[in-house]
N, C-alpha and C positions, 0 to 999 in steps of 0.2 A: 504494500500500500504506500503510495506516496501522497504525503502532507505538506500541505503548505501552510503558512501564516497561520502556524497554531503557537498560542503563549506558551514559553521556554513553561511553563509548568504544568500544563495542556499535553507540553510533546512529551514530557518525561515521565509520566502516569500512564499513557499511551506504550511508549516504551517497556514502563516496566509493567501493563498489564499484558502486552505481547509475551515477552517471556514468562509470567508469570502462568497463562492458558497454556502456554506449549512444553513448557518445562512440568509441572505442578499437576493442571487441570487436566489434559489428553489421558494421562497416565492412568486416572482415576475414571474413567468415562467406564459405563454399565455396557454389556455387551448390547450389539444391535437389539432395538424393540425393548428393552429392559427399561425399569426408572431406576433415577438416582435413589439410594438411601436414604435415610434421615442422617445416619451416622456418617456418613463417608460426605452428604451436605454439611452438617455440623464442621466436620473437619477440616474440608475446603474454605466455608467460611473464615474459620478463626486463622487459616493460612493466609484466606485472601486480606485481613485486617492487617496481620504481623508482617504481611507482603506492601501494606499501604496502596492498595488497589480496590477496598473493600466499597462499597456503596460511590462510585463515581459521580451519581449525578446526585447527590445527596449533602446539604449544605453543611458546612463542616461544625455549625453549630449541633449537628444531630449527628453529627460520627462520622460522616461521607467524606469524599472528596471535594466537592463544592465545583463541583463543574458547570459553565455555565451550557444553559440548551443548544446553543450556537456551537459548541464544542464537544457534546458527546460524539457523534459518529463517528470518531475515528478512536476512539477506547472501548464503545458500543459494540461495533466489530470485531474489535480484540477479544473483548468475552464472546462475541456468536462465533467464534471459530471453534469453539466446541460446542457442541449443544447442550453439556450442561456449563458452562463457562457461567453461562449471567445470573444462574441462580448461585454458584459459586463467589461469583461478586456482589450478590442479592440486588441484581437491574434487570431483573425478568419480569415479567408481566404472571400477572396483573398487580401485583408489588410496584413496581418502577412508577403504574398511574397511578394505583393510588397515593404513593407519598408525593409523587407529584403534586395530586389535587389536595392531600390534606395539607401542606405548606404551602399552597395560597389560598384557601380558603379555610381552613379548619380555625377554632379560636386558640389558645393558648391552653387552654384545660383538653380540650382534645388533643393538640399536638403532644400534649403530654402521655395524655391513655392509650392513643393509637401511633401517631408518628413516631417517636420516640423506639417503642421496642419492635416498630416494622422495620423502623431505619436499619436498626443493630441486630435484624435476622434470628431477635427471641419469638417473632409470631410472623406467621402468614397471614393474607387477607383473600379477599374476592368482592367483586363487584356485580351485584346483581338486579340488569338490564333486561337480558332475554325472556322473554317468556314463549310458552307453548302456544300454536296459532291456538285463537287468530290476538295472541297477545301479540306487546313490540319484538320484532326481530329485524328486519330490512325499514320497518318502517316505527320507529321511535313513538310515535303520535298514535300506535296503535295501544298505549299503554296501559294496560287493565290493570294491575297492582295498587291498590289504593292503602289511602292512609285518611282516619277518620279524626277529630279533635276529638280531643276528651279531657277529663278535670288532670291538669299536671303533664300534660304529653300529647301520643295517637297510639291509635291502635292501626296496626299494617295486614293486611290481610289478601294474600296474593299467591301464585306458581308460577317462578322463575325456573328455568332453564339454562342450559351451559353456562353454567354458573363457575367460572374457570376458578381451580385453587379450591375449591369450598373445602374438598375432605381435607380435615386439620388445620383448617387456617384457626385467627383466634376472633376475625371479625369480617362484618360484611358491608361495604357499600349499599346501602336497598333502594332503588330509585321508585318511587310512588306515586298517583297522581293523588291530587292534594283539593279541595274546594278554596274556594276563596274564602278567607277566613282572618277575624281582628289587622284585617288593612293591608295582606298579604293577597297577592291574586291567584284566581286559578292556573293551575297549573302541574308541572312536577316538583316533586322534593326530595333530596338526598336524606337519606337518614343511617345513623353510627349503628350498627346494630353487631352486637356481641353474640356470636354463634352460640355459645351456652344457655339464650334467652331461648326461656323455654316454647316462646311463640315462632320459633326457627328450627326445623327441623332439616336433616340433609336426606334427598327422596334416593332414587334410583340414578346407577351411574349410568353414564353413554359413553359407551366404548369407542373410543377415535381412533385414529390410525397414527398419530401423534403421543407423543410421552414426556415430551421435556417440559411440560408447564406440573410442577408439583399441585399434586391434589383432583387430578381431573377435572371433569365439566359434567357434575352431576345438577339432578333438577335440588331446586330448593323449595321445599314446602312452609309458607308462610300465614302464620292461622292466629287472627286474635294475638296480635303480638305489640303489646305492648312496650315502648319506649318512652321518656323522659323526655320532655324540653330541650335540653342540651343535646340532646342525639342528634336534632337535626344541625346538615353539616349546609355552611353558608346560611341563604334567607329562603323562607317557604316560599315555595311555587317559582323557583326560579333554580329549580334541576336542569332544564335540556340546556339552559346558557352553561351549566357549568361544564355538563357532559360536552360540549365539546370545548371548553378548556382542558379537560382529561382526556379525550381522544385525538386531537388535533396532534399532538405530542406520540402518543400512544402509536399512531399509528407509525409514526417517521421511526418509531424506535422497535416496533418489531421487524419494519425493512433494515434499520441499520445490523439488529442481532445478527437477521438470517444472510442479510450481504456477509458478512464474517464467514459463517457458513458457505456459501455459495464459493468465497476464495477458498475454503480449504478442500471443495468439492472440484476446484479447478486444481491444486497444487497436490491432491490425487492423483487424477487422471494427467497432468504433463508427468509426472514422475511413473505412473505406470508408461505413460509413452515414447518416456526418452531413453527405455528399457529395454522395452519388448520387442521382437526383433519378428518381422511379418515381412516377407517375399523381398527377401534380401536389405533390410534396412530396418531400421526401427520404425512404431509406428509415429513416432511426431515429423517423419521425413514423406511419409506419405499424405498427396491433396487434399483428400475426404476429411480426413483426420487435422489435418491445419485448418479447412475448415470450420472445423467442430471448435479447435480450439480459439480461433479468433470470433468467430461470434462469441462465443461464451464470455473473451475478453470486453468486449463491445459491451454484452448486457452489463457487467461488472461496471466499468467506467462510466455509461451512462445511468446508473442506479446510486454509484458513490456522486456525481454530480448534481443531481434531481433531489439527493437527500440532502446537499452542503446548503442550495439554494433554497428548500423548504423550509430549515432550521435556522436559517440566517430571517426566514422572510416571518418565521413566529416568533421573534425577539425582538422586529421590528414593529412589524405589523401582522397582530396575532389574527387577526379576522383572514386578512390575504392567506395569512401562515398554513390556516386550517384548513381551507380551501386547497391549496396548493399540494396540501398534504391526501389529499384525495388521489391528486394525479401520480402524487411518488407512491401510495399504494398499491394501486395498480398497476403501473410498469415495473415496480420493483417486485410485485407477490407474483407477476408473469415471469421476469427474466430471471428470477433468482429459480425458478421451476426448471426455467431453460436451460440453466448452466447446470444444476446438479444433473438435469436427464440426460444431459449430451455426456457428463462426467460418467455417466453410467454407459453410455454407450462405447464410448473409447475402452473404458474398463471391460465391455464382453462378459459374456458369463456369469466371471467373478464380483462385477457390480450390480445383478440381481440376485445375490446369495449376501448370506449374510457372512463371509469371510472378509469384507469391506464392507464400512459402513456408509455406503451409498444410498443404499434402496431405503434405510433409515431414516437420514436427510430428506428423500424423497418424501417419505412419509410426514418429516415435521413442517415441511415447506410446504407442502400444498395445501392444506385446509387453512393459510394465511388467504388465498386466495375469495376466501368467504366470512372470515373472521374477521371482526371491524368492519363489516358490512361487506357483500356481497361484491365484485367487481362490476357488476352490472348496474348496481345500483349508484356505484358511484359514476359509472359513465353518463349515467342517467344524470345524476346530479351537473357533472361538469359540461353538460353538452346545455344545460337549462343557462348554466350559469354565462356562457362562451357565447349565447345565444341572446341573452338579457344583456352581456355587457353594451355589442355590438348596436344592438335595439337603441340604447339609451344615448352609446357615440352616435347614431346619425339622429335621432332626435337630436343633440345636440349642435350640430351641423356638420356631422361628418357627412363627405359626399358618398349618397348611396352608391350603392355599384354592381348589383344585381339587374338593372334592366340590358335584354340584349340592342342593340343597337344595328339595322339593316343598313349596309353599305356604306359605311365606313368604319375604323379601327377605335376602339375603345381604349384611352389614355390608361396605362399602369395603372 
């Protein structure tokens, strides 16, 4: 990976989390299809802290590195070079958003309860959005999950779905819709809710084809569940503005994990190919095979670029950011598919078996493709928005430039 214009303390955390995945992290990785430990987590952990790599994007008042969001991607990647690497450095999802969102919205008594020992990798979390049709899933607004006022708090009462992390975490994100209520509008509401509350139960798992997000993506069954005042996180009814302060990020950073990945599914296959020796030469001297491996380079540098300019454009202007982050979702949940399967394909054989972990990668890389909202629906989104812009420059007095024009040439 080549870096530029990263702060000398930026590049040297970079630095030593690369060595720190390839020396430390690799070693300890669970056979293909297996999950991490709790134990051999645990252990990674307390290595990644004594390594000073531990929590990168996490402000150094809460244990972290203090990275600013303009500068994860290239330490982001360092940990996705292994696929367990970022729970190793605890900047795996859905951990990574939520301490995100509770350090800019949580109060100081919550960053206490929750931030605090999520930062330092004593508890896990989850965030629970989805629900079973025709609750929200591709579409936010379909949100059934409700929360009721009552003397001292609400009562939440809902079924949530892939609910990522829930088995063993120690809390959950609960997004609810809310009435309008003592001068708060209708709407959604985030609310702190503590797995142990007994109006929270964990239902039935769904079996993925993916394993590296600790705790699965089981349903949550939510009944007469009582919370406190304080639980709700931010202001009532005003959930979907934060959800995407939390996804807007969220998204650029599970393309940055899985790019990591994607390079070490490319430094794979060149090393099987500057090897293997196929009708008198090795395979990286043959065309097919250069071709295989320069696309793959292409999708690489175009995904590392797409991700420097999204991250840079949510520190400036988070509304653009968010937006924009739609577009590096989807180029990058497509091309990071394309590099591991071409990595497989140069591999032969050997990279549909599990004596390489290719076909694993395969497995954690593509249900990104639908995670964070469907690929389709964001195209849907960015074509509305590509479409709206345009509308509003020639209302403005941009010159239209759609009519044809009979017998003479139409000006650029």
């Amino acid at each position: 990976m080549t870096v530029t214009h990263l702060p000398a303390e930026v590049a040297e955390l970079r630095e030593r989390t690369r060595r720190f995945v390839r020396d430390v992290v690799v070693d300890a990785e669970p056979a293909p299809g297996a999950r991490l430990d709790q134990v051999t987590r645990d252990r990674l952990q307390a290595a990644a802290k004594e390594a000073g790599v531990f929590a990168p994007h996490v402000p150094k008042e809460y244990g972290g590195q203090g990275v600013p969001l303009e500068h994860w991607s290239p330490v982001f990647q360092e940990a996705g070079y292994s696929p367990i690497g970022p729970s190793a450095l605890n900047c795996m999802a859905p951990d990574e958003g939520n301490m995100h969102l509770l350090n800019l919205i949580a109060t100081e008594e919550q960053k206490d309860r929750y931030l605090v020992p999520l930062a330092a990798g004593d508890i896990r979390s989850c965030f629970g959005m989805t629900e079973p049709h025709p609750g929200a899933g591709s579409d936010p607004a379909a949100l059934r999950t409700s929360a009721a006022r009552t003397p001292g708090g609400w009562v939440i009462d809902g079924h949530k779905r892939f609910t990522s992390g829930a088995v063993g975490a120690g809390f959950c994100i609960v997004m609810a819709r809310t009435p309008a209520v003592d001068g708060f509008p209708e709407g959604a509401t985030m609310f702190l809710v503590d797995m142990t509350n007994p109006g929270l139960r964990i239902g039935a798992a769904i079996h993925t084809v993916d394993r590296s997000i600790d705790g699965g993506h089981p349903h949550l069954l939510i009944e007469d569940c009582f919370v406190p005042d304080a639980a709700v996180l931010g202001e009532v009814g005003l959930g979907f503005r934060y959800a995407q302060v939390r996804l807007g990020p969220a998204r650029l950073t599970h393309c940055m994990r899985w790019l990591g990945l994607a390079r070490r599914a490319l430094d794979t296959a060149l090393d099987r190919a500057g090897r293997r020796e196929l009708f008198g030469g090795t395979i990286d001297s043959l065309g097919l095979a250069q071709h295989l491996i320069a696309e793959s380079v292409i999708d690489i540098e175009t995904s590392d670029a797409i991700i420097t300019k999204t991250a840079a454009l949510l520190h400036t202007d988070p509304k653009q950011g968010s937006a924009m982050s739609s577009i590096a979702k989807v180029h990058c949940s497509e091309a990071i598919f394309r590099v591991v399967d071409r990595a497989i394909q140069i591999c032969g054989g050997d990279g549909v078996s599990d004596a390489l972990p290719l076909a694993q990668y395969l497995n954690e890389v593509r249900p990104f493709r639908i995670y964070d909202g469907p690929n389709e629906t964001h195209r849907w989104a960015i074509a509305r928005r590509a479409s709206a812009a345009r509308s509003a420059a020639v209302r403005a007095g941009e010159r239209y430039r759609g009519d044809a024009v009979a017998g003479r040439s139409v000006d650029a």
